[in-house]
DODO-325602 format. One line per 2 residues: number of its first residue (from 1); for each residue x, y, z of C-alpha. Coordinates in nm, 3 decimals. Each point is the difference from the previous one (the first is absolute). Example, Ala and Ser with C-alpha at 12.3 -4.5 7.8 and 13.67 -1.06 7.14 Angstrom:
2
1 = 1.230 -0.450 0.780  0.137 0.344 -0.066
% end
This chain:
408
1 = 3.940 3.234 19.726  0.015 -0.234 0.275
3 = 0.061 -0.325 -0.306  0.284 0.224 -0.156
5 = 0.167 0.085 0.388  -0.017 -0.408 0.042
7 = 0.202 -0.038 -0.316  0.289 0.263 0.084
9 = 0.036 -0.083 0.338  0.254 -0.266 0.085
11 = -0.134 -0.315 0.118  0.138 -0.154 0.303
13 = -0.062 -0.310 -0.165  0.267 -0.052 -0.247
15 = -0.125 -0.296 -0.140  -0.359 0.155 -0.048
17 = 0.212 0.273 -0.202  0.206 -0.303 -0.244
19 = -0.350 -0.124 -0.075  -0.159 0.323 -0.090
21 = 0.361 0.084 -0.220  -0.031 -0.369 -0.157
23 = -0.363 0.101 -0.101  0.090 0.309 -0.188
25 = 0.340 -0.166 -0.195  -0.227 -0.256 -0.097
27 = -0.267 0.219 -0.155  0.304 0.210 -0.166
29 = 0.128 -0.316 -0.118  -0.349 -0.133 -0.110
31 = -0.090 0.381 -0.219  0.370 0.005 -0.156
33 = 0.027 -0.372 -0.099  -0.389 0.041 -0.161
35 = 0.036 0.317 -0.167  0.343 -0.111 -0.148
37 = -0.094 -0.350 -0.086  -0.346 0.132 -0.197
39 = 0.189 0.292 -0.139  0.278 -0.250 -0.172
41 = -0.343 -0.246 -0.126  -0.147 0.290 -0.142
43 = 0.295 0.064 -0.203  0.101 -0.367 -0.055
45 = -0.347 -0.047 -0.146  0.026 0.355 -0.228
47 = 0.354 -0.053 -0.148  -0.145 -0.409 -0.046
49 = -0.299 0.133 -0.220  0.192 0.224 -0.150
51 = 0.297 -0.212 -0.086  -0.262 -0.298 -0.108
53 = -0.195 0.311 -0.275  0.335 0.058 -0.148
55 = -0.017 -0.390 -0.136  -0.413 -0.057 -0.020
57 = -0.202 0.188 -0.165  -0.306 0.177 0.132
59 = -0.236 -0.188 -0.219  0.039 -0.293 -0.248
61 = -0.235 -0.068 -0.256  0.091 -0.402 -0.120
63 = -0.180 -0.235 -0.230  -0.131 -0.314 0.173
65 = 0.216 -0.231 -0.236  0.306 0.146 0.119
67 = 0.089 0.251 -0.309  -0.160 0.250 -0.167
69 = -0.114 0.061 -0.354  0.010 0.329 -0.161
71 = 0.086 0.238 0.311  -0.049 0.296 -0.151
73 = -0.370 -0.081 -0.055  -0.019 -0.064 0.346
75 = 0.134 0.309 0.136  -0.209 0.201 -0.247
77 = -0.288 -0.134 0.239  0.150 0.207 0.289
79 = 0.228 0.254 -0.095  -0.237 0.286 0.062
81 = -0.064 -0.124 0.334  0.113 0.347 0.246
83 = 0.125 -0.219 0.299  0.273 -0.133 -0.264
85 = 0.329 0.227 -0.061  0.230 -0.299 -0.202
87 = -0.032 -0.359 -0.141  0.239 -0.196 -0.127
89 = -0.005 -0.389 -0.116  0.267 -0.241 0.112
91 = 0.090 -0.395 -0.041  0.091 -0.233 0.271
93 = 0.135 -0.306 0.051  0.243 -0.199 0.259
95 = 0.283 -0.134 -0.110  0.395 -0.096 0.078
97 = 0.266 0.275 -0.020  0.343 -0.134 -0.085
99 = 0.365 0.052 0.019  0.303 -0.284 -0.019
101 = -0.086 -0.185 0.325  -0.243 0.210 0.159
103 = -0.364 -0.012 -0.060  -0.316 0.167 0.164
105 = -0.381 0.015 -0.048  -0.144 0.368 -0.077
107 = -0.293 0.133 -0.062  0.029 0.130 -0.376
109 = -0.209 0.329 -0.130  -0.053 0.131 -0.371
111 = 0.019 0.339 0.029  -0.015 0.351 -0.229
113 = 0.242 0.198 0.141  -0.209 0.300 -0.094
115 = -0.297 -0.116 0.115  0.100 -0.156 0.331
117 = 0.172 0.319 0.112  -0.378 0.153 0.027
119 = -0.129 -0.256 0.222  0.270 -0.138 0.167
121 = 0.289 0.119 0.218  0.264 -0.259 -0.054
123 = 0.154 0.195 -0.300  0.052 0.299 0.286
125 = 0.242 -0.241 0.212  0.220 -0.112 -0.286
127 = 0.346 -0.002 0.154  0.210 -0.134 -0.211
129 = 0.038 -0.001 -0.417  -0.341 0.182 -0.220
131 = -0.325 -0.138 0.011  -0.020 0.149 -0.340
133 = 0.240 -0.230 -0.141  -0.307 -0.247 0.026
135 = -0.086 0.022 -0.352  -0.222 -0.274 -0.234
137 = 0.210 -0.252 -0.173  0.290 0.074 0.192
139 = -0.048 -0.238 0.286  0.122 0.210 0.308
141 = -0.103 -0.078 0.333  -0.016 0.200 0.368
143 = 0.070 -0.227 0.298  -0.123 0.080 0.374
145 = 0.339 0.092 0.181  -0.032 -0.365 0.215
147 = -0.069 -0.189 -0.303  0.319 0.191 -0.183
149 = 0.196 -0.068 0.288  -0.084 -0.395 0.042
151 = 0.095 -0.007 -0.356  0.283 0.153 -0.008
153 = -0.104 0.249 -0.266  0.067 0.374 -0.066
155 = -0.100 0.198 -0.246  0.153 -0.098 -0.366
157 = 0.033 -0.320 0.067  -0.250 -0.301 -0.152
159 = -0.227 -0.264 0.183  -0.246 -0.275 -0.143
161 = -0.392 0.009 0.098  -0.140 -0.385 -0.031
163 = -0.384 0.080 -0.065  -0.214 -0.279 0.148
165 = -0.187 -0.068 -0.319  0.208 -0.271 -0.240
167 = 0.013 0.025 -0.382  -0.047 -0.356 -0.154
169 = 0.281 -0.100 -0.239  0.079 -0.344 -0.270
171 = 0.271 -0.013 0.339  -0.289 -0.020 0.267
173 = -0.146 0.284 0.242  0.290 0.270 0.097
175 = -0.022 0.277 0.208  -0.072 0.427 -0.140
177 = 0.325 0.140 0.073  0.175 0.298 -0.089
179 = 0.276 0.247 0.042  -0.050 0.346 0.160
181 = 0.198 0.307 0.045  -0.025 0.170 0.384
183 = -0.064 0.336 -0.112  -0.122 0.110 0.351
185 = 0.045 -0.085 0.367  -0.330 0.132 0.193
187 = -0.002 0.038 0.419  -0.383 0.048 0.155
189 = 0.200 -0.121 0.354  -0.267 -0.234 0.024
191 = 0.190 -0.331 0.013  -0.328 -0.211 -0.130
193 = 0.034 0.201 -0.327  0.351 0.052 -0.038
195 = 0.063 -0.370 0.046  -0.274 -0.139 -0.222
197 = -0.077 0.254 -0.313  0.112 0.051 -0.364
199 = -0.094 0.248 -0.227  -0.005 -0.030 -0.407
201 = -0.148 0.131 -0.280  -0.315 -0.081 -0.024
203 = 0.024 -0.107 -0.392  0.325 -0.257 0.099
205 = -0.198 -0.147 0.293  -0.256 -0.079 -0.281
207 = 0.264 -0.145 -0.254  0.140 -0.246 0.302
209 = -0.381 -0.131 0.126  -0.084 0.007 -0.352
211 = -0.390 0.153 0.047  0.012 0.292 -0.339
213 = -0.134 0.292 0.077  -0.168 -0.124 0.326
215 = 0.030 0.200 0.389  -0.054 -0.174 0.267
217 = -0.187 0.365 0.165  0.007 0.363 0.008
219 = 0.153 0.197 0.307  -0.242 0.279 0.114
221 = 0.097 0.288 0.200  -0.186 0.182 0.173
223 = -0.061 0.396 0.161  -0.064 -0.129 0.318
225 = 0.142 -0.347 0.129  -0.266 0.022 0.271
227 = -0.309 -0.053 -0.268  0.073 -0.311 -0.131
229 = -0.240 -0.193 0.139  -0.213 0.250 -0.188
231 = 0.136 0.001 -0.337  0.015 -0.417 0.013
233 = -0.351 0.012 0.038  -0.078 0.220 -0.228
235 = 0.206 -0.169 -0.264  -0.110 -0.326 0.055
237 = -0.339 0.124 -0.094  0.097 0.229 -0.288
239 = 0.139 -0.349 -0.138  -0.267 -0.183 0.063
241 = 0.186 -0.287 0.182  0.201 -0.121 -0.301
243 = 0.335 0.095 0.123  0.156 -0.065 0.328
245 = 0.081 0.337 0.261  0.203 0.001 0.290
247 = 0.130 0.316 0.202  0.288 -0.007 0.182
249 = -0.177 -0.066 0.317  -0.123 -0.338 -0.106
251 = 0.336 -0.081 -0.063  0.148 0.049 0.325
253 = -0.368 -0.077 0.185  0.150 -0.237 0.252
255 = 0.383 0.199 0.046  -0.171 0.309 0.086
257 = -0.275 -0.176 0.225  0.276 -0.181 0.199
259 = 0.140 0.328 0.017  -0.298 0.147 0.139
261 = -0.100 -0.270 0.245  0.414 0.013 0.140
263 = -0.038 0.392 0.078  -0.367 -0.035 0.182
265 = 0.200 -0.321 0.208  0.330 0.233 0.069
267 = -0.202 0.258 0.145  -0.180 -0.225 0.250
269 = 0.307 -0.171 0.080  0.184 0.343 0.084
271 = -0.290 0.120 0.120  -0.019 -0.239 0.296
273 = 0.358 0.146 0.107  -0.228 0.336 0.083
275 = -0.199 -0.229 0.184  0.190 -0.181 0.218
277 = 0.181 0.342 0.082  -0.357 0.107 0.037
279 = -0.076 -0.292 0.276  0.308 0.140 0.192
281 = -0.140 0.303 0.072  -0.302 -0.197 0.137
283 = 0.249 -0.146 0.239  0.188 0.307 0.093
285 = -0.329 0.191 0.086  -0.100 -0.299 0.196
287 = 0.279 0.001 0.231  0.029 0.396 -0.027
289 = -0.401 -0.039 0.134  0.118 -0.222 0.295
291 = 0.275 0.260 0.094  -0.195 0.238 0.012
293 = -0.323 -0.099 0.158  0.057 0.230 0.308
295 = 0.044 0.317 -0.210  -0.326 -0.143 -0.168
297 = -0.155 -0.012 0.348  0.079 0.353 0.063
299 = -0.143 0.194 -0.346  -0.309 -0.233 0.089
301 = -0.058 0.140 0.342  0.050 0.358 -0.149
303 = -0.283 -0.052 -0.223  0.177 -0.126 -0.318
305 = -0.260 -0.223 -0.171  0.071 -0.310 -0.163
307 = -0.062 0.075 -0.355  0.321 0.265 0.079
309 = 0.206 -0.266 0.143  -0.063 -0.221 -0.281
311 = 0.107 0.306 -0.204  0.343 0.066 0.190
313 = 0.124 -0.357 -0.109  -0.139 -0.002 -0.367
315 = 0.209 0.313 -0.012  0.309 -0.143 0.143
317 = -0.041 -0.296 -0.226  -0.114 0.168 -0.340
319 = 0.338 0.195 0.118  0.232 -0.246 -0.054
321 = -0.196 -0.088 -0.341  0.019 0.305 -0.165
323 = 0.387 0.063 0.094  0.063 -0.313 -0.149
325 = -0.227 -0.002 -0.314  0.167 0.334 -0.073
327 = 0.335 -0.121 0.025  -0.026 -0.280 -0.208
329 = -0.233 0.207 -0.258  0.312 0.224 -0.062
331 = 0.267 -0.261 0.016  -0.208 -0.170 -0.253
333 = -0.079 0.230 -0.257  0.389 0.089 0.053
335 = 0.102 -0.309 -0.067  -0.295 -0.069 -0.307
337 = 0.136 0.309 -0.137  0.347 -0.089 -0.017
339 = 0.009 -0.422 -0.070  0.116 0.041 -0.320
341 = 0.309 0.158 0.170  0.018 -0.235 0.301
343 = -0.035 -0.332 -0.150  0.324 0.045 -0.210
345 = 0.186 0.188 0.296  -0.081 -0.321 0.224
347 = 0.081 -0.231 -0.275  0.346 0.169 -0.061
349 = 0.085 0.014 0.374  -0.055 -0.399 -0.008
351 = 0.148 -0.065 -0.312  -0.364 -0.219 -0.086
353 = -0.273 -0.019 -0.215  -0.337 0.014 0.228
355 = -0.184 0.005 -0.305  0.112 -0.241 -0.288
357 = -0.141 0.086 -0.340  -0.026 -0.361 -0.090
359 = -0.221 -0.056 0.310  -0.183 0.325 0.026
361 = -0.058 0.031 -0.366  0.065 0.369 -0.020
363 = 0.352 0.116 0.124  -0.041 0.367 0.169
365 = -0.264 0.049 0.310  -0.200 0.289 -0.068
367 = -0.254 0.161 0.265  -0.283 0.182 -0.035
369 = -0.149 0.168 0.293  -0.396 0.052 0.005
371 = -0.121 0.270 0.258  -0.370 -0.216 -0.041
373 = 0.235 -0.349 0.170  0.177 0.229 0.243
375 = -0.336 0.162 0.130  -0.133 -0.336 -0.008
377 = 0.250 -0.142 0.252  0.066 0.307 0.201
379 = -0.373 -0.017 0.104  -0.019 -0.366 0.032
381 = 0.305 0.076 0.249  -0.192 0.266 0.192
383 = -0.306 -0.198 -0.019  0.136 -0.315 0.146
385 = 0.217 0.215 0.272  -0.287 0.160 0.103
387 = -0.234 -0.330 0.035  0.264 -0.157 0.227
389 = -0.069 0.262 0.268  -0.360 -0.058 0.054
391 = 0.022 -0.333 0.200  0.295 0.126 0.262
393 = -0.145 0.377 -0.012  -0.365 -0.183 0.091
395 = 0.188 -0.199 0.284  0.122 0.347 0.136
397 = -0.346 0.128 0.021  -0.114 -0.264 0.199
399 = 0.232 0.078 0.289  -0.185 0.014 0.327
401 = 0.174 0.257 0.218  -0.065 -0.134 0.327
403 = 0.124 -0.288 -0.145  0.344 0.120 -0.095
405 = 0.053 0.220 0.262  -0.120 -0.261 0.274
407 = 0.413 -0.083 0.112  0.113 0.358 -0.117
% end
């Protein structure tokens, strides 16, 4: 009672009061800035893995000398396997994409339309021209909307894929080349794959590398994304080790680590903004101590013990913690649950682009609030508020009051 009475009543020393006020803006800013800042990771690092599955395949079974004899064989070996819901096989190869003057490197797949639409998403966020077009023998292509654009290409309209692979001649070595059709304009608004992939049919992919009936894999997909680990290991022992398998996390190992290790570092960094706010209050219940020493003095000499004058000032300090952690908790799931709103507001107001998608690979900011991170840093706000009151709560306990009321 007495720890809550402190806290209402006005202070006569105003500067004791700005010091206790700083304490609590910086734990609101501190809680907001955290919860926001994991909230928009979160969902950077969902839409990321998301956007990335559209493109790679949950698991890839290879051959070790790059293609892959008789595929059907192969996929006889696993097709009954119940972790597996769609397979499909695919060819790819690099290559140069041109048209008049202009000329890019792309990634190039060998695709069956049919087929790929059951593992893969890309034919789902086809938005210009139709994917089935695509068909064998009559070269059509689909172009990533970056790589369309840098090309200058729209849908109708013809460009020349240079494979990397030469055909000897009586005239020397010359270059694969041939026409294609763009049937099909496709926009995963990930600028990494809309910049750098092209999609064929899989039996024209095979006609310009010249390899017959050869696939360089087969595409798995799978019930549950999460299990891949799993189902890699358990393929790679069904097979017997002669055929190469990869999940989609082996793929990306070292993107999603960095991701990983860049979301523990943001949260101590942001973290230490609690902290500091958190070493204010040490200094405001410091000074509030020395003010107050004679009122101390008195609730000593009418019996108060120490262990309750310790108490009146962890109150007063825990206080201006929990005010503060709640304020920010609520501004920041607030502003978590509406960033996908905000970020474009702000960026319209400014007339600017905070968030290039050339630079940020993925062009939209999406957020996804976890109650488990906000719990986490609401009591890691508490906790640290109510650790720096022990050492000036301690000092108040140690008041002599004959002491402090010596000159009174």
């Amino acid at each position: 009672m007495i720890g809550l009475r402190y806290t209402r009543a006005k202070r006569r020393n105003h500067f004791i009061s700005f010091i206790s006020m700083t304490s609590m803006v910086g734990i609101v800013l501190g809680v907001w800035a955290l919860i926001t800042v994991m909230s928009i990771m979160n969902g950077f690092h969902k839409d990321l893995r998301d956007r990335i599955l559209f493109v790679v395949s949950h698991v890839t079974v290879s051959g070790y000398e790059n293609f892959l004899d008789n595929w059907e064989s192969v996929s006889d070996q696993f097709s009954d396997h119940p972790g597996i819901q769609a397979q499909a096989p695919f060819v790819l190869g690099q290559g140069m994409i041109t048209r008049g003057k202009e000329v890019t490197g792309a990634l190039i797949r060998g695709i069956d339309v049919d087929r790929e639409r059951k593992v893969s998403e890309v034919m789902n966020h086809i938005v210009q021209g139709n994917p089935d077009a695509m068909q064998s023998g009559s070269f059509g292509i689909i172009l990533g909307k970056y790589l369309a654009r840098s090309l200058g290409v729209s849908v109708g309209e013809k460009v020349t894929v240079v494979a990397p692979k030469g055909k000897v001649t009586p005239a020397g070595l010359l270059p694969r080349m041939k026409r294609f059709t763009v049937v099909g304009i496709f926009e995963i608004d990930m600028y990494e794959y809309d910049s750098g992939i092209a999609l064929v049919h899989i039996d024209d992919l095979r006609k310009l590398l010249a390899i017959g009936d050869q696939v360089s894999g087969i595409r798995l997909k799978l019930d549950d994304v999460d299990n891949a680990r799993r189902v890699r290991w358990e393929l790679s022992n069904k097979l017997s080790n002669q055929y190469r398998v990869r999940d989609w996390t082996q793929e990306h190992a070292n993107f999603f680590r960095a991701l990983e290790i860049e979301k523990r570092v943001v949260f101590i960094v942001l973290l230490l903004i609690i902290a500091v706010a958190a070493f204010n209050i040490v200094s405001t219940l410091v000074m509030i101590v020395t003010d107050k020493q004679s009122d101390v003095a008195i609730l000593r000499t009418l019996g108060m013990s120490p262990a309750s004058v310790m108490k009146v000032f962890m109150v007063q300090g825990s206080f201006i913690g929990i005010v503060g952690t709640l304020i920010g908790s609520v501004l920041g799931v607030i502003t978590a649950l509406n960033v996908e709103t905000l970020i474009p507001a702000i960026e319209s107001f400014f007339d600017t682009q905070l968030f290039p998608a050339d630079v940020y690979v993925i062009s939209n900011f999406p957020a996804e609030m976890k109650w488990s991170d906000v719990s986490r840093i609401v009591i890691s706000a508490l906790v640290m508020s109510f650790l720096a009151t022990l050492y000036p709560a301690w000092r108040a306990s140690r008041v002599e009051p004959a002491e402090a009321l010596r000159y009174e």
